[in-house]
C-alpha positions in Angstrom: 41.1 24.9 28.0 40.3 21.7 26.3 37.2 23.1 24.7 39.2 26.0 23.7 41.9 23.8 22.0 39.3 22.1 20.0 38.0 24.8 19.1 41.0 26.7 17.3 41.7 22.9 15.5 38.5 23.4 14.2 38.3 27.3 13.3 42.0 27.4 12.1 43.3 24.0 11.0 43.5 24.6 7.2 46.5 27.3 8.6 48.5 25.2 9.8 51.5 24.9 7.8 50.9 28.7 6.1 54.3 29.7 8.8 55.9 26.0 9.2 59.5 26.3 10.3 60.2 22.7 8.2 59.3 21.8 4.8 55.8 20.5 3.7 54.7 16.8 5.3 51.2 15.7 6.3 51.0 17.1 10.4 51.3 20.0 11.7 55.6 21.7 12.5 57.3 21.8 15.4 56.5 24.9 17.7 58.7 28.2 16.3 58.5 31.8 16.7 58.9 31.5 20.6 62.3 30.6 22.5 60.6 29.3 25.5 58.8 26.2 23.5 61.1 23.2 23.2 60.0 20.0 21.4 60.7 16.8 22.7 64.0 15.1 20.8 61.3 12.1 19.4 57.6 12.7 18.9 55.5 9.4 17.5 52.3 10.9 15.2 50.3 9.2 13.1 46.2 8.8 11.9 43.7 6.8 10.3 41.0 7.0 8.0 38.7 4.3 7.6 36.3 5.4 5.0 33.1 4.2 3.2 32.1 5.1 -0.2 28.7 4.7 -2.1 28.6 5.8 -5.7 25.2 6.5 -7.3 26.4 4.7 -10.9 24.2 2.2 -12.8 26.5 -0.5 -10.9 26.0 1.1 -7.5 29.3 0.5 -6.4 30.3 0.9 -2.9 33.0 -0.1 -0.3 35.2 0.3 2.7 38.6 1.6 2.6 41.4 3.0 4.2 41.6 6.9 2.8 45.0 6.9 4.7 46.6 4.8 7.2 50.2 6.8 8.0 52.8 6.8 11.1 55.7 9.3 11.8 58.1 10.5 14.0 59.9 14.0 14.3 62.1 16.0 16.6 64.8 18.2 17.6 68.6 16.5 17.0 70.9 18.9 17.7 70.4 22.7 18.5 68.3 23.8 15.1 68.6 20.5 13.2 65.1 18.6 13.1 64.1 15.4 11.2 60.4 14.6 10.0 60.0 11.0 8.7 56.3 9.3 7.6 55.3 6.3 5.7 51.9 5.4 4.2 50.5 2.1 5.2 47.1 2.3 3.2 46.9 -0.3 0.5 44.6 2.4 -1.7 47.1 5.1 -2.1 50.4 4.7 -3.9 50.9 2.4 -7.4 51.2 -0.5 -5.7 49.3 -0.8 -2.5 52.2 -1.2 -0.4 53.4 0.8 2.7 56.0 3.2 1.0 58.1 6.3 2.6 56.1 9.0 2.0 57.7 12.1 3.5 61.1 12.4 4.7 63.3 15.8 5.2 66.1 17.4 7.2 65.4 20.8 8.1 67.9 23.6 9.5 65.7 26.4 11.4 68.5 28.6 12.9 67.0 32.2 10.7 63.9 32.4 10.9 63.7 33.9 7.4 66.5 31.4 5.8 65.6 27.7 7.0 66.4 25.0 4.6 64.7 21.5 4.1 65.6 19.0 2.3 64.4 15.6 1.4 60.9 14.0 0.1 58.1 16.4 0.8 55.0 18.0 -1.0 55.4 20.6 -3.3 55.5 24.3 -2.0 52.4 24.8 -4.2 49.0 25.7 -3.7 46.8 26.3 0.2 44.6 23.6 -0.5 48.0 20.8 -1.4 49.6 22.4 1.9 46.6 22.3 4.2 47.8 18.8 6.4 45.6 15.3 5.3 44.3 15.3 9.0 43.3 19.0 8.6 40.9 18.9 5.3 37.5 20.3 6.2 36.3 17.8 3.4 36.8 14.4 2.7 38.9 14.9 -0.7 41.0 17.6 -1.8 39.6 19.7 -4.8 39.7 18.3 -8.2 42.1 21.0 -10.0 44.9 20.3 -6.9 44.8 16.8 -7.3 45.1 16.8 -10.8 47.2 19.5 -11.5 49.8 19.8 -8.5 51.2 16.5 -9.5 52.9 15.1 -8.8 52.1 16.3 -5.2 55.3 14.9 -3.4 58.7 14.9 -4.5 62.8 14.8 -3.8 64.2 18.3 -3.4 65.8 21.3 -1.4 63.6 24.2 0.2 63.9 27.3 1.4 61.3 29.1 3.2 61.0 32.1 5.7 58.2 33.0 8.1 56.2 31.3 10.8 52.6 31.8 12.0 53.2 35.0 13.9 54.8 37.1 10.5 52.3 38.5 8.2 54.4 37.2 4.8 55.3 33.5 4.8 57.8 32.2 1.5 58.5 28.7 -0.2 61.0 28.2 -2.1 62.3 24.5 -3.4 64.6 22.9 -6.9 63.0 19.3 -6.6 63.4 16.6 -9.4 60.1 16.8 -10.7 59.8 13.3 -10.9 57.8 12.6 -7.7 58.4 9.6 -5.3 59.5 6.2 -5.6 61.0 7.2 -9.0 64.6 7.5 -9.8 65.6 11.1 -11.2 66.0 11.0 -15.3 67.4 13.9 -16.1 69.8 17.0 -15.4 67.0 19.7 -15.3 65.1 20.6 -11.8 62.2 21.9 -11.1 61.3 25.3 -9.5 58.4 25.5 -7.6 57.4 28.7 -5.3 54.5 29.7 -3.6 54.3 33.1 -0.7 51.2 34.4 1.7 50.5 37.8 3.3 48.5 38.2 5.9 46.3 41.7 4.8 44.5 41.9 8.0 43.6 39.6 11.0 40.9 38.0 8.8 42.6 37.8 5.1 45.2 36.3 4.0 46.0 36.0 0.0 48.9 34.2 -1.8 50.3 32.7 -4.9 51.8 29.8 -6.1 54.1 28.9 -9.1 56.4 26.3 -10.9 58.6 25.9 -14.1 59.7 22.1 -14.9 60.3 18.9 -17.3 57.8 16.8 -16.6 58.7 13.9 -19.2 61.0 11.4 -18.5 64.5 11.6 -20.2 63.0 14.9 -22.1 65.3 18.2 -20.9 63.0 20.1 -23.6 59.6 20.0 -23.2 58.8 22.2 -20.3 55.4 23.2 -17.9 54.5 26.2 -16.8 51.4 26.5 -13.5 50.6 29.6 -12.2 47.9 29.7 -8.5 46.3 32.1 -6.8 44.6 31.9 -3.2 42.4 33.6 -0.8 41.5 32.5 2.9 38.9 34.8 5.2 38.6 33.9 8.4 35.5 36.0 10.0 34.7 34.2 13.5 33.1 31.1 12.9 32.7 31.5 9.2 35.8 30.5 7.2 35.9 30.7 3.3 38.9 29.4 1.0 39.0 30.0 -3.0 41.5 29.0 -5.0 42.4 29.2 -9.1 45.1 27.2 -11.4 46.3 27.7 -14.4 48.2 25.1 -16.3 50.2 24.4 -19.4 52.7 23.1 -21.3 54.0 19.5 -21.5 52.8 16.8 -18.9 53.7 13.2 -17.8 50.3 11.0 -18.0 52.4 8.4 -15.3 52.3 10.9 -12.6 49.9 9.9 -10.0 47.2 12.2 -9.1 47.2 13.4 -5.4 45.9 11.0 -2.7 45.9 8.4 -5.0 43.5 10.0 -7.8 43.1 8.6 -10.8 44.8 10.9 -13.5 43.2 12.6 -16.5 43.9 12.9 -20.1 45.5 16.7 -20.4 45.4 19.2 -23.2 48.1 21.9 -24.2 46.2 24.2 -21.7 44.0 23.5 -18.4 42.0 25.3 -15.5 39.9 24.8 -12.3 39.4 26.4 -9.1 37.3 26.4 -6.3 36.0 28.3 -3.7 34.6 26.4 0.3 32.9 27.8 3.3 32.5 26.0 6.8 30.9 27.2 9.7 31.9 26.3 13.4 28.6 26.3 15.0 30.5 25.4 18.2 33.3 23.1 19.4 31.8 19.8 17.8 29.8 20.8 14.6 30.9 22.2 11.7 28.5 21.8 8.2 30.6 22.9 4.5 29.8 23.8 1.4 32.2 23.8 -1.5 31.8 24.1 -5.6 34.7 23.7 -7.8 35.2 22.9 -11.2 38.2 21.7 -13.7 38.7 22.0 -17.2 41.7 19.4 -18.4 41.2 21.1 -21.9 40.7 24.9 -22.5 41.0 24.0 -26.3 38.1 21.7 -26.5 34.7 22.3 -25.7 32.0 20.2 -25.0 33.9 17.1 -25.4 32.9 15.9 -21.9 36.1 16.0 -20.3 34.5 19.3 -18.4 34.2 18.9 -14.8 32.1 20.4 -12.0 31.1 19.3 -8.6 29.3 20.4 -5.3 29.8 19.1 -2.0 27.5 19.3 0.7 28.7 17.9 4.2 30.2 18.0 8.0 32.4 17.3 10.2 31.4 16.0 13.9 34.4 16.9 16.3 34.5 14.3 19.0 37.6 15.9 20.7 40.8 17.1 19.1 41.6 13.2 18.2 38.3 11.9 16.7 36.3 13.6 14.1 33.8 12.1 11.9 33.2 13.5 8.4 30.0 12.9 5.9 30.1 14.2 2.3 27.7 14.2 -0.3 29.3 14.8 -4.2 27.0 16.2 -6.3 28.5 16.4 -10.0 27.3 18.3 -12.6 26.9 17.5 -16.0 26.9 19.6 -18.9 26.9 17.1 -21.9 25.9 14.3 -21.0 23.9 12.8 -17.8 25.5 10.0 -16.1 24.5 9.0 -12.3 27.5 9.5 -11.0 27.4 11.1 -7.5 28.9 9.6 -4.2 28.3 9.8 -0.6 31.5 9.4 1.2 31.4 8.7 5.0 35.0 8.8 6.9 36.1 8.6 10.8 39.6 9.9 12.0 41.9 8.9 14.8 44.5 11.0 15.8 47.8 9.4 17.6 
């Protein structure tokens, strides 16, 4: 049985939250879809990810860190009222390197096809933002969501309908737009949406969307991002591709996701990516994964192009522990700079 549990964690894990019954945190929902599972009232969750990075620039610079240190608890209240509640405790991700709340959200789960969050939670945008920290099959997230999908967290209201055993799954949520540990500006909301359908056992294809003001104290200029998804499943092999499209105005003082750095924007900006992993058994799993961003469609050549291979794998100790090695490999098109990493991270599950 054990084996078998590890197993699906490895096979499926980037799935988790495609049929959540609460709004978008960083672990895995309560159990839904089946009157017979109850959750205890309080669960205590939480991981860590001590990390080491080496980065092949003329400086060689290199050094440990925490990729995320967090610590939660959720539960059942009363009847269909839960609560989810996580703060960050690494000093490398946030604008300040303190612990900060990082997720935070009522949810009402009473119609399966109606339940409402609301709360601080990510945005309802994009597989790879919704796949849970703990659950990346590589170390970082792909450039385009990190950049793009920001900010990645914010205030709002959600609706969503679905769970892992309906072939369509819906998000719906009116956040501020202004992301966390911000004070809302303005009188205009964001909409952001994103839905999946399950085509057969081993496809699943969806879409993602939002309208906002990302300026501060600006009701007029507005953004506009449109995704698109894909997600086989075939056995051991498993292969996710993704594509963003972004434009309109932009707020350079959102953070990135997961604490990356964020890039100069033009009117106009793509990327995408597409990943394969392989489950060779219970423990190993090797993955492959190119992507590439554009942060200006209206300039070419200017450098600001990116693209990037990673090479890697992921040791499964149990369920708990899992080691991960990744080689970066960016390409250059203008200009060649040494600039490719090796990033080295361990996990602990709690």
């Amino acid at each position: 049985m054990m084996k078998n549990n590890i197993y699906i964690a490895i096979t499926i894990g980037i799935l988790l939250l495609s049929g959540n019954a609460l709004a978008q945190g960083c672990e895995g929902d309560l159990p839904v879809g089946n009157d017979s599972l109850k959750a205890p009232a309080v669960t205590i969750f939480g991981y860590i990810q001590p990390e080491y990075d080496y980065n092949f620039t003329d400086a060689g610079d290199n050094t440990f860190k925490f990729k995320r240190a967090r610590i939660g608890a959720r539960g059942l209240v009363y009847k269909d009222f839960s609560y989810y509640f996580m703060l960050e405790a690494s000093p490398f991700v946030g604008s300040t390197g303190d612990a900060y709340l990082m997720d935070a959200f009522v949810s009402y789960t009473k119609y399966n096809w109606a339940k409402v969050s609301v709360g601080t939670f990510k945005q309802p945008f994009s597989l790879d933002v919704a796949t849970p920290c703990h659950s990346l099959t590589t170390i970082d997230r792909s450039i385009v969501a990190d950049q793009l999908v920001a900010p990645q967290r914010d205030f709002g209201l959600m609706i969503l309908g679905g769970n892992n055993y309906t072939k369509f799954n819906y998000w719906v949520a009116v956040m501020n737009g202004r992301g966390l540990q911000v004070k809302d500006d303005n009188t205009k909301k964001d909409v952001i949406a994103r839905a999946t359908y399950k085509l057969t056992n081993y496809l699943t294809v969806g879409g993602s969307f939002r309208y906002g003001y990302p300026i501060p104290n600006n009701e007029e200029d507005t953004r506009t991002t449109y995704g698109a998804e894909i997600l086989m499943q075939l056995d051991k092999l498993a292969i996710q591709a993704e594509y963003i499209y972004d434009e309109g105005a932009y707020f350079s003082g959102a953070s990135g996701g997961c604490g990356a750095t964020p890039v100069a924007l033009g009117e106009r900006r793509d990327g995408a990516y597409i990943m394969a992993s392989y489950s060779v058994d219970e423990k190993i799993q090797p993955v492959f994964k190119y992507e590439f961003f554009d942060p200006n469609l209206d300039l070419k050549d200017d450098g600001s192009y990116m693209e990037r291979m990673t090479i890697g794998a992921n040791y499964f100790f149990n369920d708990k522990v899992r080691f991960q090695l990744n080689y970066q490999a960016n390409i250059d098109t203008v200009i060649n700079v040494d600039n490719d990493a090796l990033l080295a991270q361990i996990q602990i599950k709690f």
